[in-house]
N, C-alpha and C positions, 0 to 999 in steps of 0.2 A: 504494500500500500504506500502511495508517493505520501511523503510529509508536506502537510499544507505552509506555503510558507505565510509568514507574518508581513503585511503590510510596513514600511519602510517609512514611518513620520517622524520630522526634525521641526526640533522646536528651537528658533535663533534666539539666544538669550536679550535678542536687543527686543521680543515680544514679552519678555519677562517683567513684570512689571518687583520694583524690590520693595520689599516688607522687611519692616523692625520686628525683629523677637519683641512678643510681651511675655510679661512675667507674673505669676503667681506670686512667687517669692524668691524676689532675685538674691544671688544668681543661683537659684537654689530647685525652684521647680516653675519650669515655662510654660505659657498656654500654648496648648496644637504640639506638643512630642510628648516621649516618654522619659519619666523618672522610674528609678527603682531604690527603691530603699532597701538594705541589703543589714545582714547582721545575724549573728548568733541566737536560736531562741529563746526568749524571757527575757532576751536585754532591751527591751522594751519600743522594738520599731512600732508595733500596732497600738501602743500607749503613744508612741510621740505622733503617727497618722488622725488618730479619736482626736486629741487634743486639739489637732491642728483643723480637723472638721468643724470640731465644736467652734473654736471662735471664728472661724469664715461662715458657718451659720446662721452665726449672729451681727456679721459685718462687722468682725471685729479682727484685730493682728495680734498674733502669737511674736511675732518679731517687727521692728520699725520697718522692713525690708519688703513688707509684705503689701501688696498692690491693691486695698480692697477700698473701697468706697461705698460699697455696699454690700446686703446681703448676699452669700453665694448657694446656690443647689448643688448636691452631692450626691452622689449614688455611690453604697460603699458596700463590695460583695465580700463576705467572710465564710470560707468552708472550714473554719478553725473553731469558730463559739459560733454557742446559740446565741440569737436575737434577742430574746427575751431574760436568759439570766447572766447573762455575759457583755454582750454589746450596748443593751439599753442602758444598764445600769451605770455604764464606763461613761457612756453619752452624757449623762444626767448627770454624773459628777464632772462632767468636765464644764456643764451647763450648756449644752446644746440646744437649741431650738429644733428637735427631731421632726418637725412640722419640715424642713429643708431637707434632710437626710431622708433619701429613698436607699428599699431594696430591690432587686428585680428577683422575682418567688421561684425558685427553683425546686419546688414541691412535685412538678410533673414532670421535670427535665434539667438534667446539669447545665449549669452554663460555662460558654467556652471560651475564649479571646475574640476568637472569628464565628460566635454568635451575633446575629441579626436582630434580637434582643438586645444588643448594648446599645446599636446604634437608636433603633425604637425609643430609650430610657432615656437616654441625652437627648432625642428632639422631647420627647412629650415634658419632662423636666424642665429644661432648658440647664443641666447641669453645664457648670464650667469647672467638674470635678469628679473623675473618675477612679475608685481604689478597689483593685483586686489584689487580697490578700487570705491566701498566699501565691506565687506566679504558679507554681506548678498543683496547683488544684483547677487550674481554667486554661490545662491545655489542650483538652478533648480527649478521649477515652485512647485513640489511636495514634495520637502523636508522641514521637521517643524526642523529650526535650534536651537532650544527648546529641543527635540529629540534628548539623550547623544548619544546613537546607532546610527542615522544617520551620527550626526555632527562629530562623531570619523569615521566613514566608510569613509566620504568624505572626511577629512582632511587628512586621511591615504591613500588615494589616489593620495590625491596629491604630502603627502610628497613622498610617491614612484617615484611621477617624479621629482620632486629634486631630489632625490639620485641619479636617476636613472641618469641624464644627467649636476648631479653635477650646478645645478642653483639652485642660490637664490629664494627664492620663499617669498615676503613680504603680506602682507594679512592687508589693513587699517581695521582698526573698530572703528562706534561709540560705548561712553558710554554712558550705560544707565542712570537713573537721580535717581537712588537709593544712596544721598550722604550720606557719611560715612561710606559704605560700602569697604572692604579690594576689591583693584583694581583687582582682578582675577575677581571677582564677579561682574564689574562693567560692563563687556564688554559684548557686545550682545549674546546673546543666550547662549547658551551651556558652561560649564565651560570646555566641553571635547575639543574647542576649544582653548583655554588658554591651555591646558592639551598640547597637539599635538605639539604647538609651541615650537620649544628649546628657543627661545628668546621675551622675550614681553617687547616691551618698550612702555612710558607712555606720549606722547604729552599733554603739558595743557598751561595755564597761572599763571603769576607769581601776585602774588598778592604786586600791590602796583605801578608796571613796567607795564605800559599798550601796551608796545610794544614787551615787553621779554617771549619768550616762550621756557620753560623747556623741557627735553628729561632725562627723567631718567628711566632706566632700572628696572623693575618690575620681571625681571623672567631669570635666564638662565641656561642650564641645560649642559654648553659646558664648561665653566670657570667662573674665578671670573669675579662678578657685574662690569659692565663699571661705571665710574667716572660719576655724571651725566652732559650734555652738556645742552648750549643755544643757540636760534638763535633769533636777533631781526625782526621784521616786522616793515616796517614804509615808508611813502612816496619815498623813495629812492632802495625801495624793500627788498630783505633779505639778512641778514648780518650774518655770522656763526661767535658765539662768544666764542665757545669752552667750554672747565671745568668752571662747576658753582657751586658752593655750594647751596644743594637745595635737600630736601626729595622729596618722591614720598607724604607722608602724608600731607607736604606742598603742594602739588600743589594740591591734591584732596581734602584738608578740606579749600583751599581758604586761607591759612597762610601766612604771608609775612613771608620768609626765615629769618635766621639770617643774622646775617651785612655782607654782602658776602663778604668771606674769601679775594678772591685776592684784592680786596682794602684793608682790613685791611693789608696784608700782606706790599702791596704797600708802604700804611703809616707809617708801623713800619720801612720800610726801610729809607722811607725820613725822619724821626724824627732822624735815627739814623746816617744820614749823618750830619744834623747840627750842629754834636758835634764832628764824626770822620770821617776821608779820609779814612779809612780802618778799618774791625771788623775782626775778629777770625770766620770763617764758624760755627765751633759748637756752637760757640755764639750767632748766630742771628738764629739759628736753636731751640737752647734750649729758646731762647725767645719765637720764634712763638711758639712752641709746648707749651710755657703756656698761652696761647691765644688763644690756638685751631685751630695753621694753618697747616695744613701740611708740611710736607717738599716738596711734587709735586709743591702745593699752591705757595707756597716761590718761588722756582723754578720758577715758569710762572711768578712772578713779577718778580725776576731777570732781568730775561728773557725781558718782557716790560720792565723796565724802562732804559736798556743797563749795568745793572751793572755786571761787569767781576770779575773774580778770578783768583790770581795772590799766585804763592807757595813762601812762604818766609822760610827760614831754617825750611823747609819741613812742615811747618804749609802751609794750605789756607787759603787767606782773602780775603774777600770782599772788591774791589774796590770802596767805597760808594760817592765819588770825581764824580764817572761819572753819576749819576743818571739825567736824563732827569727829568725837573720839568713839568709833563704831568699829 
């Protein structure tokens, strides 16, 4: 039997008409591709996912970084907990508006990446937020996510509907237990999944803080690396603690980080108050930076401890008099 060929269309990029990446949460998760959120289980990716539903439900930011002005719809699949004593309840605590969070009912049929139902849920919703968790519970009964050719066919499908309807599309995965391996290779199946994602961030534990869990950016193919972020877990539930100093190498070889930066930074501020009510900004800057703190770093202790800057004949100083002893 002759192979039919394929019709031969070129498209000149000068018909191209060019589009700005929007962002979700720059540079962290884009509208119209795919994120995966990636990490060991219990280290709490689908705790920092709920969270991050809950306040875009309510038109509200988990992080400054976050693009919302209003309330967002979500559609959030989990083959991991039930509905009702597991996901509501995490919802409600996190203070969700569930009235925004849909499920699609998979009571009479699994659902799969390249189900026809996803796309249905996002027009009728109008989600700008899509979360399959976990990847490999919605690859269809017959696909080996092992399989580069499948796992790129399927992912590529999917990203087509992000594009197509301009939603986030987040994708959790566990890692596998091959430690030491470079974190592309740590995530289930197929690297052509890591491949597909513009962004992969890396959920883990911090070694040493048994309540602090890392977020640091492993992959992004839209802008520069996001800062890496924390959030604590503990009796009181989850607490978003923002910029941390913290490798991705550290959280997957089990390394306790270096002295984290914003308290050092802290420190050097209040040692530098005991001696003066006011310093020279490039002064306390060229201190940290031989310490190894950022300037952002500095900045966020400012920031917490309430110290202001004040212009004296056109010089800035740091008001070091108001430092909160916290």
């Amino acid at each position: 039997m002759e192979e039919q060929k394929t019709e031969l269309k070129l498209i000149k990029m000068s018909e191209v008409q060019s589009q700005e990446i929007e962002w979700l949460w720059f540079p962290f998760i884009p509208y119209g591709k795919l994120t995966i959120i990636q990490g060991d289980p219990g280290d709490g990716k689908t705790t920092l996912v709920l969270n991050i539903a809950a306040k875009l439900s309510k038109g509200e930011r988990l992080d400054e970084n976050m693009n919302i002005t209003e309330t967002v719809n979500i559609i959030y699949q989990t083959a991991e907990d039930g509905l009702a004593d597991t996901v509501k309840p995490r919802l409600e605590l996190a203070g969700a508006d569930c009235e925004r969070i849909a499920v699609i009912d998979e009571s009479e049929k699994s659902l799969s990446m390249i189900d026809e139902r996803l796309e249905g849920a996002i027009v009728r919703t109008h989600a700008k937020l899509l979360i399959l968790d976990p990847i490999q519970a919605y690859l269809g009964g017959g696909m080996d996510m092992n399989r580069a050719n499948e796992a790129r066919d399927m992912t590529k499908r999917l990203g087509a509907l992000a594009e197509k309807y301009k939603c986030a599309i987040i994708l959790i995965g566990h890692m596998n237990k091959a430690s030491g391996n470079k974190a592309a290779y740590r995530g289930m199946g197929s690297i052509d999944f890591f491949a597909v994602a513009r962004s992969v961030l890396l959920v883990g534990r911090v070694e040493g803080e048994s309540n602090i869990r890392a977020v640091v950016q492993i992959k992004n193919n839209l802008a520069q690396f996001g800062h890496p972020k924390a959030f604590e877990l503990s009796e009181n539930g989850f607490k978003w603690l923002g910029d941390y100093e913290i490798t991705a190498d550290e959280v997957l070889g089990g390394i306790a980080p270096r002295a984290n930066k914003l308290e050092q930074a802290k420190q050097l501020l209040r040692e530098l108050a005991e001696t003066s009510n006011a310093v020279h900004s490039n002064e306390i800057f060229d201190m940290a930076d031989k310490q190894g703190i950022s300037k952002r770093t500095l900045e966020n202790a400012k920031k917490e401890l309430g110290v202001r800057a004040k212009k004296i004949n056109n010089s800035w100083y740091w008001e070091l008099d108001r430092i909160k002893q916290i």
